[in-house]
N, CA, C and O of each residue as an XYZ file, in Angstrom:
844
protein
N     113.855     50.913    137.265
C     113.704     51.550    135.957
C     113.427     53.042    136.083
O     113.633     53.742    135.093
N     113.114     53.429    136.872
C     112.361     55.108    137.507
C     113.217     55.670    137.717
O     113.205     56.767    137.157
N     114.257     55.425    138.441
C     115.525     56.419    138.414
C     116.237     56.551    137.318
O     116.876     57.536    136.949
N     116.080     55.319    136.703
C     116.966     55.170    135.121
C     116.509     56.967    134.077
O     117.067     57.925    133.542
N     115.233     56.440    134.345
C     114.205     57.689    133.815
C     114.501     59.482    134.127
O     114.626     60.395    133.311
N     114.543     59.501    135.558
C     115.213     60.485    135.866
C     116.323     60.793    135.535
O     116.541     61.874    134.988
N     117.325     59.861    135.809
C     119.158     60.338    135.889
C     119.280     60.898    134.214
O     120.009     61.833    133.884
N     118.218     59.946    133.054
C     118.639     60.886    132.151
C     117.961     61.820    131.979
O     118.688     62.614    131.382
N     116.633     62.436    132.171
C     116.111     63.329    132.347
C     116.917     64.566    132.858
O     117.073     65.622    132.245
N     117.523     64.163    134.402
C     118.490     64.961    134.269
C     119.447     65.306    133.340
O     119.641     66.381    132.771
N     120.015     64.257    133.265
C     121.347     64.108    132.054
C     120.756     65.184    130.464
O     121.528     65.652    129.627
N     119.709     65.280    130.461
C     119.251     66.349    129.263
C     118.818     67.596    129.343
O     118.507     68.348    128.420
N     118.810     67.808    130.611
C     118.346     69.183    131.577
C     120.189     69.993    131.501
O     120.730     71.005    131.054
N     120.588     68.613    132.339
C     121.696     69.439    132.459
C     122.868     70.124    131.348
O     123.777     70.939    131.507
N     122.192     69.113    129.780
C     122.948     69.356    128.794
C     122.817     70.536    128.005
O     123.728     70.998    127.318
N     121.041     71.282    128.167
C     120.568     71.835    127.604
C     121.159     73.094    128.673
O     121.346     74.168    128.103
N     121.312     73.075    129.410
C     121.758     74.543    130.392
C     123.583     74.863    129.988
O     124.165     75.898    129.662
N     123.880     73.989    130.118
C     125.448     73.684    129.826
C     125.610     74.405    128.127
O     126.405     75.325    127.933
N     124.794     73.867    127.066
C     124.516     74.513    125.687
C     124.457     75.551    125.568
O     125.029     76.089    124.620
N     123.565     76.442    126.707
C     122.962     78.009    126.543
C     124.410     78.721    127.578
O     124.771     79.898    127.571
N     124.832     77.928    128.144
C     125.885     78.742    129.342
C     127.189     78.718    128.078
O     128.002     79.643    128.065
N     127.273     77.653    127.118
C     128.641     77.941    126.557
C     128.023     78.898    125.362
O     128.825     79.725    124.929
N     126.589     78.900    124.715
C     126.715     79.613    123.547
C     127.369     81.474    123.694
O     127.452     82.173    124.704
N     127.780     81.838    122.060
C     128.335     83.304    122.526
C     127.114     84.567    122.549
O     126.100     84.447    121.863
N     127.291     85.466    123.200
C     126.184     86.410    123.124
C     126.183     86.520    122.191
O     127.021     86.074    121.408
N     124.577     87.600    121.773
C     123.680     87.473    120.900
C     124.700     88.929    120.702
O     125.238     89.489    121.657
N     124.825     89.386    119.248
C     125.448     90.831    118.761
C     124.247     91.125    117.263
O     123.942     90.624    116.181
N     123.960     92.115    118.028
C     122.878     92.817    116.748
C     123.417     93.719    115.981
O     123.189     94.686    116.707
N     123.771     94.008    115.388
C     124.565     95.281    114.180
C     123.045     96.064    113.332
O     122.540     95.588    112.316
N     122.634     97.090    113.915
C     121.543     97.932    113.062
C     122.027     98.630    112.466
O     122.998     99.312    112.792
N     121.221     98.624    111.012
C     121.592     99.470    109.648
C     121.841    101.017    110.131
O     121.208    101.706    110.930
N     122.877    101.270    109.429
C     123.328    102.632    109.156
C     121.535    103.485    108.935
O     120.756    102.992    108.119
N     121.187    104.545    109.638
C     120.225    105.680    109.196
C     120.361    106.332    108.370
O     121.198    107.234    108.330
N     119.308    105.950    107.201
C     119.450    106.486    106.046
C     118.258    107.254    106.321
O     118.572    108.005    107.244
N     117.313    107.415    106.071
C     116.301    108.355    105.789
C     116.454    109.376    106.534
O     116.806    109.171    107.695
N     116.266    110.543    106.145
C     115.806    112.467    106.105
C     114.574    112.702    105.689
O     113.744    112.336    104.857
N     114.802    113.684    106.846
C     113.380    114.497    107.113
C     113.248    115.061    105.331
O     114.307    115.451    104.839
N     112.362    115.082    104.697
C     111.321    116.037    103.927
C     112.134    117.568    104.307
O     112.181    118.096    105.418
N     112.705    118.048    103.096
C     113.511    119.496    103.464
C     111.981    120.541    103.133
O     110.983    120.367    102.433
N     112.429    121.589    103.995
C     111.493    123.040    103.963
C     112.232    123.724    103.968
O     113.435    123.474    103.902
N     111.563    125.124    104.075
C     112.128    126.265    103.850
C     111.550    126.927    105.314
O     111.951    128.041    105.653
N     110.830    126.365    105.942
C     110.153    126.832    107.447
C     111.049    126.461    108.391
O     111.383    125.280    108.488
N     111.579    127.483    109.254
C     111.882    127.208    110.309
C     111.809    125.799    111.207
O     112.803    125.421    111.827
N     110.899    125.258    111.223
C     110.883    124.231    111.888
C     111.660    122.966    111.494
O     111.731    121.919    112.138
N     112.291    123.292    110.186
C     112.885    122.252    109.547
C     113.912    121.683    110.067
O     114.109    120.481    110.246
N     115.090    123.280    110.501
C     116.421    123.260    110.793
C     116.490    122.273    112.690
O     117.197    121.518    113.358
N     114.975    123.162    112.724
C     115.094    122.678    114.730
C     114.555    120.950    114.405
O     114.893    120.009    115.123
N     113.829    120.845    113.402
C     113.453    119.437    113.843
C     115.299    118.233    113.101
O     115.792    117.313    113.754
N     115.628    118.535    112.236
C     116.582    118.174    111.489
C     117.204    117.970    113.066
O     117.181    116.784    113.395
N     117.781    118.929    114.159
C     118.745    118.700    115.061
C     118.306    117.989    115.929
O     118.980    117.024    116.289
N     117.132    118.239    116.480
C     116.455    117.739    117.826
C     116.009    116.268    117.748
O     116.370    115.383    118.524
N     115.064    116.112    116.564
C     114.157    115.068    116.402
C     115.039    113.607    116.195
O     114.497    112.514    116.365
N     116.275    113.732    115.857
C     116.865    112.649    114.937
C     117.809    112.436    116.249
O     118.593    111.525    115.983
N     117.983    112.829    117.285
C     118.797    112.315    118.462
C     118.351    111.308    118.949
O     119.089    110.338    119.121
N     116.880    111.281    119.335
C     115.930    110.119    119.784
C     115.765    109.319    118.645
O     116.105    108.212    119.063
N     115.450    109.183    117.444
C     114.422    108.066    117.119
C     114.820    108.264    115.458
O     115.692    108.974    114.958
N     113.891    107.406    114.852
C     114.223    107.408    113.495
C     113.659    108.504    112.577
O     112.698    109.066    113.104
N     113.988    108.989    111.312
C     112.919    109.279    110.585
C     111.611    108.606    110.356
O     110.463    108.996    110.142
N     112.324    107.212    110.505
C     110.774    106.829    109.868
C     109.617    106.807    110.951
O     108.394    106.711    110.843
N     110.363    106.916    111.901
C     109.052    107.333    113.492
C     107.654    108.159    112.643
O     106.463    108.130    112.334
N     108.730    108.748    112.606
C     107.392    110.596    111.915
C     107.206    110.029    110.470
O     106.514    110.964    110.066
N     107.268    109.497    109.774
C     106.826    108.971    108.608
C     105.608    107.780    108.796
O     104.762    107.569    107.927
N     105.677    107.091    110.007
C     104.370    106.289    109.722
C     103.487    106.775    110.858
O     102.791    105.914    111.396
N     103.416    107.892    111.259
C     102.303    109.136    111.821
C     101.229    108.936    110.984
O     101.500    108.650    109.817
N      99.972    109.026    111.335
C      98.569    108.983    110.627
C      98.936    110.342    109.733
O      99.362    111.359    110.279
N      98.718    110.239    108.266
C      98.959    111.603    107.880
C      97.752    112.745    107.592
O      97.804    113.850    107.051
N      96.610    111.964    108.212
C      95.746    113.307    108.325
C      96.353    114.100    109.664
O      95.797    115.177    109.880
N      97.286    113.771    110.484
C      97.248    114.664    111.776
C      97.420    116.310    111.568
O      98.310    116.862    110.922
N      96.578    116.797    112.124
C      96.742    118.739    111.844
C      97.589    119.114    112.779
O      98.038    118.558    113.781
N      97.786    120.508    112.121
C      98.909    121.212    113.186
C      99.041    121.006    114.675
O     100.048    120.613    115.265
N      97.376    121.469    115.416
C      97.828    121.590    116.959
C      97.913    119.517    117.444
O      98.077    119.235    118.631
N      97.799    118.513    116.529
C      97.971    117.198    116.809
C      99.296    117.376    116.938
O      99.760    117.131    118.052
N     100.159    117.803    115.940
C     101.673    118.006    115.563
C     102.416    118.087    117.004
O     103.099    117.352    117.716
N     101.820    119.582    117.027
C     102.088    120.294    117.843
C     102.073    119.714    119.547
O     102.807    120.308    120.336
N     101.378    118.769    119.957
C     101.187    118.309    120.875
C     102.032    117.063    120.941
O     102.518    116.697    122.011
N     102.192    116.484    119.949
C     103.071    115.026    119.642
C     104.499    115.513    119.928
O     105.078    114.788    120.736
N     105.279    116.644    119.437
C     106.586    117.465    119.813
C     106.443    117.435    121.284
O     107.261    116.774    121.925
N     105.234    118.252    122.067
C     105.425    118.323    123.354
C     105.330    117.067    124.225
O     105.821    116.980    125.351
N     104.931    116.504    123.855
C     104.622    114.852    124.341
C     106.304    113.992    124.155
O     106.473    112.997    124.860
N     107.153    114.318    123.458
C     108.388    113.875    123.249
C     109.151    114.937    124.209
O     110.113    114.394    124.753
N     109.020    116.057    124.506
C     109.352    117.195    125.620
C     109.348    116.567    127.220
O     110.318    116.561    127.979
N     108.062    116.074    127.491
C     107.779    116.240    128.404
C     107.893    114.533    129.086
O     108.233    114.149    130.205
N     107.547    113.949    128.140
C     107.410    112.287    128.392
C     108.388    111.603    128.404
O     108.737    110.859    129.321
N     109.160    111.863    126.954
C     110.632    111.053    126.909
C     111.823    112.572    126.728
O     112.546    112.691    125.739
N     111.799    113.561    127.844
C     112.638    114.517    128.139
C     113.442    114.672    126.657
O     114.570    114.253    126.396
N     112.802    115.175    126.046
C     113.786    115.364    124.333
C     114.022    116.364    124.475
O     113.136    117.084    124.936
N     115.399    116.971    124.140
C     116.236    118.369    124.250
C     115.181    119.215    123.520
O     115.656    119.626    122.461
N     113.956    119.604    123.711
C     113.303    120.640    122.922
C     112.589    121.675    123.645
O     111.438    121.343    123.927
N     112.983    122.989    124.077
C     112.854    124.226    124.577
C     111.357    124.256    124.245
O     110.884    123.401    123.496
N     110.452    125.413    124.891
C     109.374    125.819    124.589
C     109.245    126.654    123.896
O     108.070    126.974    123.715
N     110.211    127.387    123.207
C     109.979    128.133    122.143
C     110.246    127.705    120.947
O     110.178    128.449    119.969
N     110.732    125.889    120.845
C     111.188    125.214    119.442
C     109.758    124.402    119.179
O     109.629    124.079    117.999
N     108.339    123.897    120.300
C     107.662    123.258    119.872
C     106.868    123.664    118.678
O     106.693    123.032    117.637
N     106.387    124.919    119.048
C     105.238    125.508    117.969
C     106.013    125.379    116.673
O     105.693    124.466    115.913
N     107.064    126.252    116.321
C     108.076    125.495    115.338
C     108.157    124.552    114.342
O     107.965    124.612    113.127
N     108.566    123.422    115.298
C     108.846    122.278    114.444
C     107.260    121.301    114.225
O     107.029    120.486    113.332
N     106.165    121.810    115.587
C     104.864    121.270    114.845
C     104.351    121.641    113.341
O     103.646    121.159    112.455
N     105.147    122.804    113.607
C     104.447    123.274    112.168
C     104.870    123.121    110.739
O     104.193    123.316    109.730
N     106.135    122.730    110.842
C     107.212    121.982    109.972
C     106.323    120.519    109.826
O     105.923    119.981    108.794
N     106.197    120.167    110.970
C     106.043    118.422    110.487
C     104.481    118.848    109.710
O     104.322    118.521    108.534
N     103.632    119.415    110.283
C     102.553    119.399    109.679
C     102.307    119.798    108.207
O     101.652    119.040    107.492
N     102.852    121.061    107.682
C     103.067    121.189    106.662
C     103.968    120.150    105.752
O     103.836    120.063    104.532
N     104.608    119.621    106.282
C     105.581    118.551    105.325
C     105.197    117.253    105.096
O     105.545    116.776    104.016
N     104.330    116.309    106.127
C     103.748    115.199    106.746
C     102.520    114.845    106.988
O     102.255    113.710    107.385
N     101.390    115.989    106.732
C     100.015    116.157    106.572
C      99.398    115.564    105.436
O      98.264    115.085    105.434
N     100.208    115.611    104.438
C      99.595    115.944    102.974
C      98.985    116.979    102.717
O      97.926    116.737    102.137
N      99.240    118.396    102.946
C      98.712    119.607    103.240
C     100.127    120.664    102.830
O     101.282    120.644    103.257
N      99.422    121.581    101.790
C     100.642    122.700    101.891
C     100.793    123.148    102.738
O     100.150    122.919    103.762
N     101.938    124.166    102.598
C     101.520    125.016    104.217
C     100.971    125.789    104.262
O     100.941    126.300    105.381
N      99.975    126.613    102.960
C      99.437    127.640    102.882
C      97.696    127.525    103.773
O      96.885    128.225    104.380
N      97.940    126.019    103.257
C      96.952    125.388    102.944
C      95.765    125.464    104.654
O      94.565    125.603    104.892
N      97.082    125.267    105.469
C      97.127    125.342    107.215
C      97.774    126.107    107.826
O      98.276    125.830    108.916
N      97.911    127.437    107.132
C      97.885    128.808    107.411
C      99.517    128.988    107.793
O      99.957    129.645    108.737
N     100.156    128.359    106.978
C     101.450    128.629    107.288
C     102.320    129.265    106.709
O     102.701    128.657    105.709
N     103.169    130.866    106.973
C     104.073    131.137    106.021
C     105.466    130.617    105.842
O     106.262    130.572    106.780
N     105.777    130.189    104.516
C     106.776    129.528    104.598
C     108.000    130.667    105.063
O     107.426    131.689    105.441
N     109.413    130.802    105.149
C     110.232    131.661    105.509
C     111.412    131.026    105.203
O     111.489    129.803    105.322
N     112.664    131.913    104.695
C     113.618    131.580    104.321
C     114.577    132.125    105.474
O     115.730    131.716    105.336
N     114.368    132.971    106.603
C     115.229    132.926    107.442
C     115.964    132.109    108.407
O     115.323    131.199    108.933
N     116.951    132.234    108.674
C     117.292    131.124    109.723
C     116.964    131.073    111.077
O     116.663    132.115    111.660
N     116.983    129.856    111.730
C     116.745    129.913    112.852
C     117.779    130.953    113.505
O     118.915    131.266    113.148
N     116.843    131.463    114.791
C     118.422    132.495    115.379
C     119.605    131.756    116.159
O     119.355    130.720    116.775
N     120.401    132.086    116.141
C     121.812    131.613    116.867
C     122.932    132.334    116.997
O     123.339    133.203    116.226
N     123.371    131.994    117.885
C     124.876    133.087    118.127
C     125.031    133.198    117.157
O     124.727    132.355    116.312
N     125.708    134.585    116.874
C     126.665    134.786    115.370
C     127.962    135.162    115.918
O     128.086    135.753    116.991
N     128.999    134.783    115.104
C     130.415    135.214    115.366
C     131.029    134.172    116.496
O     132.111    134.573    116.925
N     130.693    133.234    116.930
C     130.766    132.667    118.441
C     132.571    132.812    118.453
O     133.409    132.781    117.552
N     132.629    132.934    119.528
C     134.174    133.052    120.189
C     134.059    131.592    121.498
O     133.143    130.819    121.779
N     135.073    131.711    121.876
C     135.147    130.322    122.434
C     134.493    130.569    123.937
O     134.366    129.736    124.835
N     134.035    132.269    123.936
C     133.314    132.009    125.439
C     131.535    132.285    125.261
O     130.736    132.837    126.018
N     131.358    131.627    123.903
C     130.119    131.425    123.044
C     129.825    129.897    123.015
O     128.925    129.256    122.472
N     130.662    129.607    123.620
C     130.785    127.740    123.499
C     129.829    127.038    124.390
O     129.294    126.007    123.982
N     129.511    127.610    125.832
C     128.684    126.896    126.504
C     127.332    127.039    126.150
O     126.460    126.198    126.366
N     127.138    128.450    125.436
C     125.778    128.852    124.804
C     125.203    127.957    124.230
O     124.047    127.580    124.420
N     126.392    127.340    123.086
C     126.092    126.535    121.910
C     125.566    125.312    122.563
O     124.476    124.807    122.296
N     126.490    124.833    123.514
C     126.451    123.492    123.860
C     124.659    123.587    124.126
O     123.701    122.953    123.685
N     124.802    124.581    124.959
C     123.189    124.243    125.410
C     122.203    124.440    124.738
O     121.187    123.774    124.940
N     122.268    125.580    123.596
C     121.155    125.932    122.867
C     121.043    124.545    121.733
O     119.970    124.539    121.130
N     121.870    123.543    121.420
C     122.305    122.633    120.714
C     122.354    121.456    121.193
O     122.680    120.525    120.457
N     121.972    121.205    122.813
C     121.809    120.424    123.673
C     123.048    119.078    123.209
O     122.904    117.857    123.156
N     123.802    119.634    123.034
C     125.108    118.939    122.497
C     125.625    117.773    124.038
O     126.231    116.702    124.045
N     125.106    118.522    125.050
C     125.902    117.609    126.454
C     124.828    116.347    126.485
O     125.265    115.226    126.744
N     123.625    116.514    126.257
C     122.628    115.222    126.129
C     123.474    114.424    125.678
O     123.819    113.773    126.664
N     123.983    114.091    124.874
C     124.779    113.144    123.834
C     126.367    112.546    123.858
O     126.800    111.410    123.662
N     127.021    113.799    124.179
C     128.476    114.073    124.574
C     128.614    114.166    126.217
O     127.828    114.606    127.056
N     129.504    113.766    126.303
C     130.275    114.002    128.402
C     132.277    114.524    127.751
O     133.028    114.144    126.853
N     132.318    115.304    128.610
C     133.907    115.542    128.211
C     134.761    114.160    128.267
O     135.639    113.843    127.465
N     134.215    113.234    129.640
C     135.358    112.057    129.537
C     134.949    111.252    129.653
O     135.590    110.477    130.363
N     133.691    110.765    129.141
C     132.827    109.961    129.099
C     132.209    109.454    128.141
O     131.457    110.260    127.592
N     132.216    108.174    127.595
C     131.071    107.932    126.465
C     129.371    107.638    127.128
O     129.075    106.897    128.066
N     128.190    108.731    126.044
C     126.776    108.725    126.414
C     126.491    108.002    125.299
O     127.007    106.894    125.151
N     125.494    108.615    124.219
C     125.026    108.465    123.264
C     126.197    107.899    122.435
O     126.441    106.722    122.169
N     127.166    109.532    121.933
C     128.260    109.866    121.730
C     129.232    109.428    122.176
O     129.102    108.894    123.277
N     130.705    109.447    121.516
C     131.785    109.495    122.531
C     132.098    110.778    122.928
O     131.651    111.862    122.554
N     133.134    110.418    123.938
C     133.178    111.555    124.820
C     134.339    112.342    124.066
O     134.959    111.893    123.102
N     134.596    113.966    124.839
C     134.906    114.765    123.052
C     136.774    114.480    123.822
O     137.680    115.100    123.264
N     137.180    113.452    125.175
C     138.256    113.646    124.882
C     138.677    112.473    124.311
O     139.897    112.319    124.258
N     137.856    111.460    123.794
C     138.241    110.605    122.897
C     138.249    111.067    121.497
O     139.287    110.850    120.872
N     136.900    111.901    120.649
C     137.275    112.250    119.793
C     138.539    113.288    119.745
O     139.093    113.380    118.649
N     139.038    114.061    120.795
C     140.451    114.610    120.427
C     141.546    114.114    120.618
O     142.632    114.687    120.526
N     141.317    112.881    120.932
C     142.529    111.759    120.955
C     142.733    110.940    119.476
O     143.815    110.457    119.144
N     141.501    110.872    118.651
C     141.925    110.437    117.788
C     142.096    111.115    116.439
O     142.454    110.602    115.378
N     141.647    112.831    116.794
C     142.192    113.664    115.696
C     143.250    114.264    116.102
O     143.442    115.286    115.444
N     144.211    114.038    117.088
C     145.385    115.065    117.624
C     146.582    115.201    116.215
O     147.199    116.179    115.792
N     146.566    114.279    115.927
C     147.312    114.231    115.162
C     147.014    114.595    113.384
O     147.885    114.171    112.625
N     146.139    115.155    112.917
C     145.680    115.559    111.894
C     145.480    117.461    112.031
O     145.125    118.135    112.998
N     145.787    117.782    110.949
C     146.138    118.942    110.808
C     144.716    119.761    110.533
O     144.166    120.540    111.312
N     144.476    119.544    109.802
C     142.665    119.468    109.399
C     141.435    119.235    110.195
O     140.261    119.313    109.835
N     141.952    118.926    111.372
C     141.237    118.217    112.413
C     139.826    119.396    112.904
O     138.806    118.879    113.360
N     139.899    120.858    112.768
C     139.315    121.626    113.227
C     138.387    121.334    112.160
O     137.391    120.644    112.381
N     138.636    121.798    111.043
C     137.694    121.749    109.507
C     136.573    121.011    109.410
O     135.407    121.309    109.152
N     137.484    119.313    109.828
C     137.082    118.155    109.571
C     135.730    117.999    110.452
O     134.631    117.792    109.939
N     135.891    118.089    111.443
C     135.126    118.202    112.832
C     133.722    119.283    112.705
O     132.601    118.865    112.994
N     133.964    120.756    112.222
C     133.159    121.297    111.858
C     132.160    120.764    110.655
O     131.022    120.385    110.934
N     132.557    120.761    109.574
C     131.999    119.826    108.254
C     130.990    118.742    109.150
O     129.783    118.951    109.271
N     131.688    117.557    109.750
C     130.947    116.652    109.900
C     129.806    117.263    111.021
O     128.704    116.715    111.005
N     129.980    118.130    111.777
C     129.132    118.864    112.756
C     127.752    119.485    111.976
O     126.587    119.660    112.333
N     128.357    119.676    110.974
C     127.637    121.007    110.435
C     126.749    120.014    109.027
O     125.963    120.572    108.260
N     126.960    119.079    108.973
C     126.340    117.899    107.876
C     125.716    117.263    108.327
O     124.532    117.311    107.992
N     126.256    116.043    109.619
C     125.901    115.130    110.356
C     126.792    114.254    109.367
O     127.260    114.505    108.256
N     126.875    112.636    110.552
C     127.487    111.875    109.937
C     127.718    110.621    110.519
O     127.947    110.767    111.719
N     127.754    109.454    110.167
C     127.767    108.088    110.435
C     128.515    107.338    110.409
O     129.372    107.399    109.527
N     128.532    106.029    111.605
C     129.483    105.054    111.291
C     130.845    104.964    111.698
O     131.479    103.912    111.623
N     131.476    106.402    112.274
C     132.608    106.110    112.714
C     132.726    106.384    114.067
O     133.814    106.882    114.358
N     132.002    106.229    114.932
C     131.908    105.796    116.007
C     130.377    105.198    116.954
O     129.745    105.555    117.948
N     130.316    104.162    115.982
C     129.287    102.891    116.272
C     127.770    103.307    115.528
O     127.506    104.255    114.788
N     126.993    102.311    115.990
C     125.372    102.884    114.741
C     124.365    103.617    114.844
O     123.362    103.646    114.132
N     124.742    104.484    116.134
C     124.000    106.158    116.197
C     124.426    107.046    115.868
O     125.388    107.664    116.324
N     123.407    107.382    114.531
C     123.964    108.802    113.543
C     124.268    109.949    114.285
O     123.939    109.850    115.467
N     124.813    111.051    113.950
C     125.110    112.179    114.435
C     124.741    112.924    113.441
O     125.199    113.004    112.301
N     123.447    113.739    114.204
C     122.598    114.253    113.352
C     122.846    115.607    112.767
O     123.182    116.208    113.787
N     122.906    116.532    111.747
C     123.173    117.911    111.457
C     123.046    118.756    112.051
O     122.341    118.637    113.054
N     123.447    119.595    111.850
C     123.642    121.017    112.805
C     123.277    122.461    111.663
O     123.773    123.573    111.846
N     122.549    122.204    110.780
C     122.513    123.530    109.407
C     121.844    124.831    109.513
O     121.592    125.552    108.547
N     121.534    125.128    110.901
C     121.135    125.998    111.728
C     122.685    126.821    111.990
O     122.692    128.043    111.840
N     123.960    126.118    112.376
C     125.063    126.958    113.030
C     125.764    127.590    111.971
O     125.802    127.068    110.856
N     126.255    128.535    112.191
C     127.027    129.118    111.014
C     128.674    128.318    111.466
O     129.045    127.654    112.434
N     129.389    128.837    110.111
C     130.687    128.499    109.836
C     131.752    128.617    111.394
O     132.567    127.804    111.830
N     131.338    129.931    111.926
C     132.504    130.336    113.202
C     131.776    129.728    113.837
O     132.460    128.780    114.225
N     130.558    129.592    114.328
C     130.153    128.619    115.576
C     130.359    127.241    115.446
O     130.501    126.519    116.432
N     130.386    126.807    114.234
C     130.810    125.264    114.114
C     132.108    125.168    114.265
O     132.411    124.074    114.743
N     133.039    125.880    114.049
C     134.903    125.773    114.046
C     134.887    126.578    116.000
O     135.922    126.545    116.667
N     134.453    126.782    116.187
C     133.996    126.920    117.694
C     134.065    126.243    118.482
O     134.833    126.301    119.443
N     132.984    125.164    118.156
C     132.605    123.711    118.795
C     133.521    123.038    118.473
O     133.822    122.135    119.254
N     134.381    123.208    117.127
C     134.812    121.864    116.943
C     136.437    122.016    117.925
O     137.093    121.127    118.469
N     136.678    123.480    117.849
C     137.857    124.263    118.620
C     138.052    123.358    120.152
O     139.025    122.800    120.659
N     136.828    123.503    120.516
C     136.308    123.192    122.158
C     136.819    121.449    122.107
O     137.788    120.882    122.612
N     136.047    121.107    121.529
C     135.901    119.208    121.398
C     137.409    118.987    121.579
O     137.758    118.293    122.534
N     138.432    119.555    120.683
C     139.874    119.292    120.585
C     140.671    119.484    121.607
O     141.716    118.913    121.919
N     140.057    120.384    122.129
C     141.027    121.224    123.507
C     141.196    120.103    124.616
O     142.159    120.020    125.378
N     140.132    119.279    124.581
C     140.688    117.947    125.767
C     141.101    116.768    125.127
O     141.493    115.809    125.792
C-alpha cells in the first residue's frame, strides 16, 4: 500500500511541475504616465521636468513628507546623483532642490527665501549640428538612447528607420522632443525638453535621422 502512496504522490508532484513548465509567462502592461510635476516659474522647474522623470515617477516626489525644507530637498536630488547615478550635474542640484521645495513643501517660495525667475535655464543657442554632442550631454540624452542599440529608449537608428519615409519627420521629432511623449515606443515616457529652444531641438532631431 506505501508505494501505492508514493507513486501517486509522485504522480501529483510531477503534474504540478509539468502545469507551471507549460503555463505562458507572466506579461505586465504599466499604465501610460500621467502625472506632472507642479509648473513654476523657477528655474528648477525646467531641470527637474528633464532629469527627474527619466528615473521614476511623479508621484515618487509627491508622496515626500511635505514638511521637507529646502537643504532636505536639496540633499534628496544629491542622493539620486550620487546613489542611483541620475544624469544631474552639480550645478543642477541646488536648482531643482529649490523648485521641489518651493512647489512640494506647502511653502511659497518667498516664504523659504526664494526668488522666483522667469529666465531660462542656459543652453546652447543657435545649435548647429557641431552643437549636437553638447546637447546630447548637457541633456544626458545618451543615458537613454545608444545610436544602434535599444537602452531605456530605442536606439535613434531605429527611430530613423521608421521616420525615413515621412517628410515632416524633422518637425515631428522636434515637437515630440521638445513636449515629451508616450506610448509609441513601449511604457517609458519620454520626458520634455522646454529648456531647448526651437534650432537646438530641429538639431537633435537632424542628428537622430542621420542614422
Amino acid at each position: 500500500m506505501k508505494p501505492l502512496i508514493v507513486q501517486t504522490a509522485s504522480l501529483i508532484a510531477w503534474c504540478v511541475v509539468e502545469a507551471f513548465a507549460a503555463a505562458e509567462p507572466l506579461s505586465i502592461t504599466l499604465p501610460t504616465e500621467t502625472a506632472k510635476l507642479r509648473p513654476s516659474n523657477l528655474p528648477g522647474y525646467a531641470l527637474a521636468t528633464q532629469k527627474c522623470q527619466i528615473c521614476h515617477s511623479v508621484d515618487y516626489i509627491e508622496y515626500q513628507p511635505p514638511g521637507m525644507i529646502e537643504s532636505q530637498w536639496v540633499a534628496e536630488v544629491r542622493k539620486m546623483q550620487h546613489a542611483y547615478a541620475a544624469p544631474i550635474t552639480d550645478d543642477e542640484i541646488n536648482p531643482i532642490g529649490a523648485y521641489l521645495a518651493a512647489s512640494y513643501s506647502g511653502k511659497q517660495a518667498q516664504e523659504i527665501g526664494l526668488q522666483p525667475s522667469t529666465a531660462p535655464v542656459p543652453s546652447s543657442q543657435g545649435a548647429t549640428m557641431t552643437d549636437v554632442k553638447t546637447l546630447l550631454d548637457q541633456n544626458s540624452c545618451l543615458n537613454c538612447h545608444a545610436i544602434d542599440k535599444k537602452l531605456v529608449g530605442p536606439s535613434y537608428r531605429d527611430v530613423a528607420a521608421r521616420y525615413k519615409n515621412d517628410p515632416k519627420a524633422v518637425d515631428t521629432l522636434a515637437d515630440r522632443m521638445g513636449k515629451g511623449s508616450s506610448g509609441r515606443w513601449g511604457g517609458i515616457p519620454m520626458p520634455p525638453f522646454p529648456a531647448l529652444t526651437p534650432d537646438e531641438l530641429k538639431s537633435l532631431a537632424v542628428f537622430v535621422l542621420s542614422h
